[in-house]
N, C-alpha and C positions, 0 to 999 in steps of 0.2 A: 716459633709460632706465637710464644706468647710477645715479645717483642712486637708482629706486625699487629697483632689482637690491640696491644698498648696504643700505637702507632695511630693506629683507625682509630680507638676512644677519643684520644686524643685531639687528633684534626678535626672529629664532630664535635666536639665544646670549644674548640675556638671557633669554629665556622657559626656556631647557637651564640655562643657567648655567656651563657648562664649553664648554671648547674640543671635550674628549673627545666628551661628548653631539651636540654640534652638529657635529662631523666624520662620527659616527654616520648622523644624519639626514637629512646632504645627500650620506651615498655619498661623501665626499670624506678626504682624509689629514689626519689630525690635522696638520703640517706647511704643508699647502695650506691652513686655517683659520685658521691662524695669521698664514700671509704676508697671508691677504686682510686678516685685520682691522690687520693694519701699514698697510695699504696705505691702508684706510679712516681711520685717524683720522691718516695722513700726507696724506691728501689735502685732510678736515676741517682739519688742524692742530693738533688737541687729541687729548688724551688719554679714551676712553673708557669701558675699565674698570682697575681695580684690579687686579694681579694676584700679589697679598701672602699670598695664600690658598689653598686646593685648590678652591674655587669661584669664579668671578669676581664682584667688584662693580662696580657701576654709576661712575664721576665723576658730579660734579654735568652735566657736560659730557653725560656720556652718557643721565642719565637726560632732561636735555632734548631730545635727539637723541630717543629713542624716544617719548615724550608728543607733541610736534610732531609728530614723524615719522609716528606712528599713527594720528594727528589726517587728514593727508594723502594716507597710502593708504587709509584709508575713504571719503575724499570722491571718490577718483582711482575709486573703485570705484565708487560711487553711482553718478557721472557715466558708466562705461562701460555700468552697468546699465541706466542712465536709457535711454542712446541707441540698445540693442538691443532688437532686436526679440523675442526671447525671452524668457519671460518667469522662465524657469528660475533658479534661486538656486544661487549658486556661489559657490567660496572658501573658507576656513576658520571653521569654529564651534569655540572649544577653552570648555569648562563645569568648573567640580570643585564638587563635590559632598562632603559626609561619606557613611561607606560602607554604614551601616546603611539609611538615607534614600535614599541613592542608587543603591544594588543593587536596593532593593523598588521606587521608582518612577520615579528618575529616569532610568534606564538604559531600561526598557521603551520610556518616551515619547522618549526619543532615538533608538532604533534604528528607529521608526516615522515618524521626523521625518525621519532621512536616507535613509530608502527612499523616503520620495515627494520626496525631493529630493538621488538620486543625484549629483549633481555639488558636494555639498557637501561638504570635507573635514572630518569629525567627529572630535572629540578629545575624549573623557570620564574625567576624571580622578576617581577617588575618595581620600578619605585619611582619616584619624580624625579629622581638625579640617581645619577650612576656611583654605586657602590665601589670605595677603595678594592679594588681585584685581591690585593696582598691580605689585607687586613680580615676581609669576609672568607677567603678562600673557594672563592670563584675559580671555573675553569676558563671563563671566556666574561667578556663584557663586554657590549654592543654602546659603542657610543659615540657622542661628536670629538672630533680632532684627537689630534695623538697628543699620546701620555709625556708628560714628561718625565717620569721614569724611568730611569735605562736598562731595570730590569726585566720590562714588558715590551712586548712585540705589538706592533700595530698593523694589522692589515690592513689595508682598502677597502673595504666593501660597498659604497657605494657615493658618489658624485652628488651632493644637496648645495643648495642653497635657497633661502627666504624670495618669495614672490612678494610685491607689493600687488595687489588685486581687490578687485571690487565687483561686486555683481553688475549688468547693465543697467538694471532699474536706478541703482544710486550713481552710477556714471551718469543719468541721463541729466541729474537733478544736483550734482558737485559741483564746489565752486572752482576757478580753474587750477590744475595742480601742471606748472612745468618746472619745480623745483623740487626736493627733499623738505626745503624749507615751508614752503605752502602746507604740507600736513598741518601744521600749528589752526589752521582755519578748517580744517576737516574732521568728519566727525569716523574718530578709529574704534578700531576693535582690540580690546587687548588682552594678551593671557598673563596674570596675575599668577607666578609660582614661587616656590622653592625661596621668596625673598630677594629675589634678583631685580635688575634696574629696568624693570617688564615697560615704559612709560620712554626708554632709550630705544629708537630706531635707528641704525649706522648705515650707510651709504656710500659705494667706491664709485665714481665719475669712469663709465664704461671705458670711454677712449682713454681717461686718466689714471687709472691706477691707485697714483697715488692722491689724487684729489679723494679726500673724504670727506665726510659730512656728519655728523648724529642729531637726533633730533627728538625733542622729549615735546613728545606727543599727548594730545586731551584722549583720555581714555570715553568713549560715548556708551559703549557698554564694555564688559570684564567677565572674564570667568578665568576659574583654575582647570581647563581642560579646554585643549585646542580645539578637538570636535564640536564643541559649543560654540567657540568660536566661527569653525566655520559655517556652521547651520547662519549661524548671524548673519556672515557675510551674504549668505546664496539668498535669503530672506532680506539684502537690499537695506540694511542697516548703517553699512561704512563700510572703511576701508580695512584690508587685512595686510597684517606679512605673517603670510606662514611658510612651512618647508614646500619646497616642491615635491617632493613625496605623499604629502598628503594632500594638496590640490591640483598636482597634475590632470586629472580626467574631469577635474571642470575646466581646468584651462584648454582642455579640447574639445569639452562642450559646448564650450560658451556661455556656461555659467557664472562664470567669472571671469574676470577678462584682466591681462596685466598694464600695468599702471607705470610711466614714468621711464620707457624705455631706453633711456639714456643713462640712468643710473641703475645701480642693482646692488642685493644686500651683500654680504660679506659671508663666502664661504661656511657652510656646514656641512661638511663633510661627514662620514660615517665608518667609522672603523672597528672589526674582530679584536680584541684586544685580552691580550695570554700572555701568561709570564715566560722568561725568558727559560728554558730548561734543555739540558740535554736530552733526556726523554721524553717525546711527548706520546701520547695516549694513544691510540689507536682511534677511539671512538671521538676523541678531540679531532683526529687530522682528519678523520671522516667526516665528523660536523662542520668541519671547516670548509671544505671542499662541497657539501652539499650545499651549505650557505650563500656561498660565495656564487654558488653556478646556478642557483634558485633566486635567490634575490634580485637577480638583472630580470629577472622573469617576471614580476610582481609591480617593479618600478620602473619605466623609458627611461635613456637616456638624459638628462635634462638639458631643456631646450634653453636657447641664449632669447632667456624672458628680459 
């Protein structure tokens, strides 16, 4: 018992990072977390984080401790689930998400996942960019394209890619766009984040494939949040690319209209994304399966904009 008691302390101050956070969370003295985790890798006999930093890191020591370790309370869990008679899901579910993506759909189908399964402790992180899975100790991460990591699993979740689009009112009054390249004379809309090349537009030549194109566009107005962005757009300011997820039901309104139908952006796709384990969770393969068969519900198919 005291082993999986270690085990838990443990996986919650690398998942916090600091002593402070995880003093925080367990209601306990910064002092009292500290003695414990003396105590824990005085017991182990190694050394298991680093503490050269204002955040802790892992030893090699430690990071094996937690991969093992997590390995074993998932199984210790199965096994308890297996043997009870209830059929309830319990435990911790922790997800991060990006925050655009994540506010519009992924939070709805989470807070509906853990009402019909109150005994789950839910944890839903959003941030501008998607959080290392391994390093945070996430159970799941919602994000674009698969990992290149071969010890994470990616599912599919869902079919995106970037629309070029523009309200009618600025359609009526552009100058003419029959290339990728024409942007340069247009006035865009752009999302400014995370320090990325936000100002590059990329381009596959529909019949062509392999025809590409990128194009570093005049930004006419900017914000750090798509939503802003698209208020822009509908209010007839310029032109947009954003995900199909988020302006599909203007592009059935008619609020926005797509632009440049010979060309289109370059896949963003959207994937569940879990580490590779022999055991998985219960209330993981449940999340997953609700996800998966809810989200087609939230987003159409995407059309050949």
């Amino acid at each position: 018992m005291a082993a999986q008691d270690d085990l838990r302390f443990f996986l919650l101050l690398a998942r916090a990072g600091s002593l402070t956070l995880t003093a925080r969370e367990l209601g306990l003295s910064l002092s009292a977390v500290s003695k414990r985790l003396q105590q824990l890798e005085a017991r182990l006999g190694v050394m298991l984080v680093n503490r050269t930093t204002r955040r802790l890191s892992l030893t090699a020591e430690g990071e094996r401790y937690i991969q093992q370790g997590q390995h074993i309370l998932e199984a210790l869990t199965n096994l308890e689930q297996s043997l009870s008679s209830s059929d309830a899901l319990s435990g911790r579910l922790s997800v991060n998400a990006t925050f655009g993506f994540g506010r519009r759909h992924i939070a709805p189908l989470f807070s509906e996942f853990c009402a019909r399964h109150p005994q789950i402790d839910g944890w839903l992180e959003l941030t501008n960019f998607p959080l290392n899975l391994l390093d945070h100790g996430f159970d799941m991460a919602i994000r674009v394209g698969e990992p290149p990591d071969s010890r994470l699993i990616a599912r599919p979740l869902l079919q995106n890619r970037r629309i070029l689009c523009a309200s009618p009112a600025y359609i009526a009054r552009m100058p003419a766009l029959q290339h990728p390249s024409d942007l340069v004379q247009q006035q865009c809309l752009v999302i400014r984040e995370n320090h990325t090349d936000f100002p590059l537009w990329r381009f596959v030549a529909r019949q062509h494939p392999k025809n590409m194109t990128t194009v570093k566009v005049n930004a006419h107005l900017s914000s750090n949040d798509g939503g802003v962005i698209t208020r822009f757009a509908l209010d007839g300011h310029g032109i947009l690319l954003r995900s199909w997820w988020d302006v599909n039901e203007h592009l059935a309104q008619g609020s926005l209209v797509a632009l440049l139908p010979d060309w289109q952006s370059v896949a963003a796709d959207f994937y569940a994304v879990y580490e590779r384990q022999r055991f998985m969770s219960g209330r993981l393969q449940a999340w997953l399966h609700f996800l998966t068969t809810h989200l087609a519900t939230r987003v159409p198919p995407l059309a050949q904009y």
